[in-house]
KEFIKOL-993898 format. One record per residue (C-alpha): chain; x, y, z. Coordinates in steps of 0.02 Angstrom, whole numbers, plus 50000, padded with zeros to 5 digits. Layout:
BEGIN
PT   mol      px      py      pz
PT     A       X       Y       Z
...
END
This chain:
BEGIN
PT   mol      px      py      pz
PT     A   56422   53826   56926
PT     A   56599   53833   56849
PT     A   56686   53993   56862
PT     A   56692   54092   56692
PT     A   56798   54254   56653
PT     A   56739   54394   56554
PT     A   56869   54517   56449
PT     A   56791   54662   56397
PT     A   56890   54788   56274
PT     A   56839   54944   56298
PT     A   56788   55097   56147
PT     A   56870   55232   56078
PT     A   56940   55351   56184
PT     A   56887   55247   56352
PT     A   56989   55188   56480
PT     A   56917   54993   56497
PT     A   56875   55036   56687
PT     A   56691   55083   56611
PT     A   56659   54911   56650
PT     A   56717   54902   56840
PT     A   56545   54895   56898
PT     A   56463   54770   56809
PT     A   56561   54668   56935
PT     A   56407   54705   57075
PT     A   56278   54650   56961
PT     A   56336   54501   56905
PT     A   56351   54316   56989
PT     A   56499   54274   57070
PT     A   56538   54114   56946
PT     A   56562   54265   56822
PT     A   56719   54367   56833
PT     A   56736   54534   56740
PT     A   56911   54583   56701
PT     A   56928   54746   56603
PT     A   57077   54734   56473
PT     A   57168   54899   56489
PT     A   57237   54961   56324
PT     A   57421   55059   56310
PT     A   57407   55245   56327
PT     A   57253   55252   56460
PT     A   57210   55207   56638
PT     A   57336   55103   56727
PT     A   57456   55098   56562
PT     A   57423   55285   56511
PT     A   57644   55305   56515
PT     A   57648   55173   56367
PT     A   57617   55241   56176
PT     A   57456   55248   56102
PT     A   57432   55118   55953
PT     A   57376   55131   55776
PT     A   57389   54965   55688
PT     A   57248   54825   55762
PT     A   57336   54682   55720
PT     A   57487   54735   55820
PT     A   57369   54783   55982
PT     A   57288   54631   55956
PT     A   57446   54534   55939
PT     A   57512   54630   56093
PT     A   57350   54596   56210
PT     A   57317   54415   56158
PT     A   57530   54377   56211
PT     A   57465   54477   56379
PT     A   57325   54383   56390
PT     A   57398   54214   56343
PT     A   57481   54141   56529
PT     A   57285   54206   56609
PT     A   57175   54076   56525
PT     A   57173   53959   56640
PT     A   56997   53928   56643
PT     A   56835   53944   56537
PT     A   56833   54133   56461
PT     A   56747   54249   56338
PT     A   56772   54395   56237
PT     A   56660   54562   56254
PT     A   56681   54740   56145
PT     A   56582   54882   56112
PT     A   56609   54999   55971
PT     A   56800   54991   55940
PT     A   56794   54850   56078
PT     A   56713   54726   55981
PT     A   56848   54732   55829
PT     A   56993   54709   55941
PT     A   56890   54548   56032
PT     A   56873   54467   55853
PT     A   57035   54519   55792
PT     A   57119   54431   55973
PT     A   56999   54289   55960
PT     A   57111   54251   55790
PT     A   57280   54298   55879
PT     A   57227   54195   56023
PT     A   57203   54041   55910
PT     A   57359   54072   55814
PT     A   57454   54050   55985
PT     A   57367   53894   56009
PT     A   57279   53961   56159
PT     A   57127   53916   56253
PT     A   56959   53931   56158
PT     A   56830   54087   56213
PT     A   56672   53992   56244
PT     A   56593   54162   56157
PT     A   56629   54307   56085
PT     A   56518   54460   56123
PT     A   56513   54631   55968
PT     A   56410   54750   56038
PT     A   56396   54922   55931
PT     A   56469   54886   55798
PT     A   56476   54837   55623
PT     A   56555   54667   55551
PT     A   56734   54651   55494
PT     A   56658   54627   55314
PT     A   56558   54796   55317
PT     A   56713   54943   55386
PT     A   56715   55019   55213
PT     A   56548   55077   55217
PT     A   56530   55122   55431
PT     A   56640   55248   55467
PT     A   56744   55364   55310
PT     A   56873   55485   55317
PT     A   56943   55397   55475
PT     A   57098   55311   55400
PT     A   57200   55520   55417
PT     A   57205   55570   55586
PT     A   57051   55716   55643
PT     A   57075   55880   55709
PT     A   57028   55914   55897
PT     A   56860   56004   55862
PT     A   56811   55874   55743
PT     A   56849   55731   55857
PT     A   56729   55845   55981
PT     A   56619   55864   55840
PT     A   56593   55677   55855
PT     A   56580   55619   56044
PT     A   56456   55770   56030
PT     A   56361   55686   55884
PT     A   56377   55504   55984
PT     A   56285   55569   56152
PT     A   56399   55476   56268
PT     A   56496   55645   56325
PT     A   56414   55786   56450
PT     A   56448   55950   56390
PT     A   56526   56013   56528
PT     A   56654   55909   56474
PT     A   56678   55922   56306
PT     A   56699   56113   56358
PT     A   56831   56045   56511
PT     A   57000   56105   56408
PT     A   57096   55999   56529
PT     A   57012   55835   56517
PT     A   57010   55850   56309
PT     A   57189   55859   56325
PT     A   57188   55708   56391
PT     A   57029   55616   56296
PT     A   57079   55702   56127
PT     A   57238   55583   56078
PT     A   57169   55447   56130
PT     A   57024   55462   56036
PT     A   57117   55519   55886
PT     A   57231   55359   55914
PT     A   57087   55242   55925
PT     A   57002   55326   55752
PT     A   57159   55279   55669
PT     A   57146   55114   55732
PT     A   56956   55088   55642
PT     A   57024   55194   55500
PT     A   57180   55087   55439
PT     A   57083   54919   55496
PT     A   57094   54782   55342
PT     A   57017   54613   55363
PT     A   57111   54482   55324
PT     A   57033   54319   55232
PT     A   57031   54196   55374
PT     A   56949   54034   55409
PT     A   56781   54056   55515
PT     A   56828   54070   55696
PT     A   56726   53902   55787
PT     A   56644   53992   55929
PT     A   56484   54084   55929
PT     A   56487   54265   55895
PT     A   56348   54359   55990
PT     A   56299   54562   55936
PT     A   56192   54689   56039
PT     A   56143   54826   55922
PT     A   56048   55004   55968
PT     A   55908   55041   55916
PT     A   55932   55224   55875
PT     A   56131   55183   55838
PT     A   56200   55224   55679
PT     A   56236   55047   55651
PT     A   56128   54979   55525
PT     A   56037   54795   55534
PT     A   56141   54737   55380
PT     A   56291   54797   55451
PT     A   56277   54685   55626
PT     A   56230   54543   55534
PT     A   56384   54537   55456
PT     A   56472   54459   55614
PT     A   56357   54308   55555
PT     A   56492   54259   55420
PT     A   56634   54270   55556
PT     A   56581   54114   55638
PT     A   56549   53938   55597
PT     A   56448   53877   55745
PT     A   56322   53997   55812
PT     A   56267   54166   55804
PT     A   56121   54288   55893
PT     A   56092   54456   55860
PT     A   55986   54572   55997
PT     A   55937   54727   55956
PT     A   55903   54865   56123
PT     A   55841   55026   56150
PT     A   55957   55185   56146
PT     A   56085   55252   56043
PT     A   56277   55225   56006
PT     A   56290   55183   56219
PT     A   56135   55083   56241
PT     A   56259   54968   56347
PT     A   56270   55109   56489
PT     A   56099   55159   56474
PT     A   56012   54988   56496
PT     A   56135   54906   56576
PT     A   56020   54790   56648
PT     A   55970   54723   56496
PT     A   56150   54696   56441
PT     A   56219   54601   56570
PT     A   56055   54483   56576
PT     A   56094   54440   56384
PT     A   56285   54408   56429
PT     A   56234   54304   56585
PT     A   56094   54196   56500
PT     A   56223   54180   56321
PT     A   56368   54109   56457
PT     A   56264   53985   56568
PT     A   56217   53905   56389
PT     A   56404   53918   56327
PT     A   56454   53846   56496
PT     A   56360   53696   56459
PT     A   56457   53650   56315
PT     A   56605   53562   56269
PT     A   56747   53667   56230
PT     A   56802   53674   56054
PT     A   56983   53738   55983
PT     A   56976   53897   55889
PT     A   56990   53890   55694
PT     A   57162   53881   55648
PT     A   57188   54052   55529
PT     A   57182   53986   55352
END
């Protein structure tokens, strides 16, 4: 089996670590490399950033001199915005093709207006609370943890910003297949995640899961079954060039 690499972006306010340890579940032909943003984790000295198209500019240069051999994109939430938005930046560089790209949690490019308002001006600290409280992905104990809110707090406000001011751009169908894992209890509606269909001109899938806004953590399982079975089958095909942005 050839060797495949998976990026995953990570959501707002995480560090992309959360997905260190889907490396012992997975085969070893299938490589999960977290893709750390600026401001958190190992790059926490660098500034936080506000404008998507820059991060994804700045990620998919990163990224660029690593692709050398078969890879895909994963996001949740957040996550799954940058992916598309580096899938472009990656084929504006003339870089290797993605064989996929995975939007988990999310709606498509096409639908921001209507999934999240009010996020374009940056939030106050207990309404930024307010909402990892009302997304069920944060214990209490630390949401009440004054010392690790000082540290969660800006980046989350950061990444809001970063949803907020997003803008698509009219672009030419990227020519990879887009796959979406929705919850089934998420805010994201059905409409909304079939959206991503119009993103791509070769192949799209769309599986919905139970749990809320971080069904991904809670069946993990499940998650990294539909990302190993979607990657044999892209392995299996020849590689096409992304769409050049039109």
């Amino acid at each position: 089996m050839p060797q495949l690499t998976l990026y995953c972006l990570p959501y707002s306010g995480a560090s992309a670590m959360v997905y260190s340890r889907w490396r012992r579940s997975l085969p070893e032909w299938l490589s999960v490399q977290p893709v750390e943003l600026p401001g958190r984790g190992a790059r926490l000295g660098e500034p936080l950033q506000t404008d998507m198209a820059a991060l994804a500019g700045q990620l998919a240069d990163e990224l660029l001199p690593r692709l050398q051999q078969p890879y895909a994109l994963f996001g949740h939430s957040l996550g799954a915005l940058l992916a598309f938005e580096m899938a472009h930046a990656l084929g504006e560089r003339n870089a290797p093709a993605p064989l996929a790209l995975f939007a988990s949690g999310t709606a498509g490019p096409s639908r921001r207006d209507d999934y999240k308002q009010g996020y374009s001006t940056p939030k106050s600290d207990q309404e930024l609370i307010n909402e990892l409280r009302t997304l069920q992905g944060t214990p209490e104990e630390v949401l009440a943890n004054a010392e690790l809110m000082s540290l969660t707090l800006p980046i989350l406000r950061a990444d809001f910003l970063l949803c907020g001011r997003y803008r698509q751009r009219e672009r030419t169908p990227l020519a990879l297949p887009i796959h979406v894992l929705g919850g089934k209890e998420d805010e994201s509606t059905m409409e909304q995640l079939l959206s991503w269909q119009k993103e791509t001109a070769t192949g799209f899938s769309l599986d919905m899961l139970p749990g809320g806004h971080f069904f991904i953590h809670e069946h993990e399982a499940r998650v990294l079954k539909l990302l190993r079975n979607y990657l044999q089958t892209a392995l299996r095909r020849p590689v096409q060039p992304l769409a050049r942005v039109g």
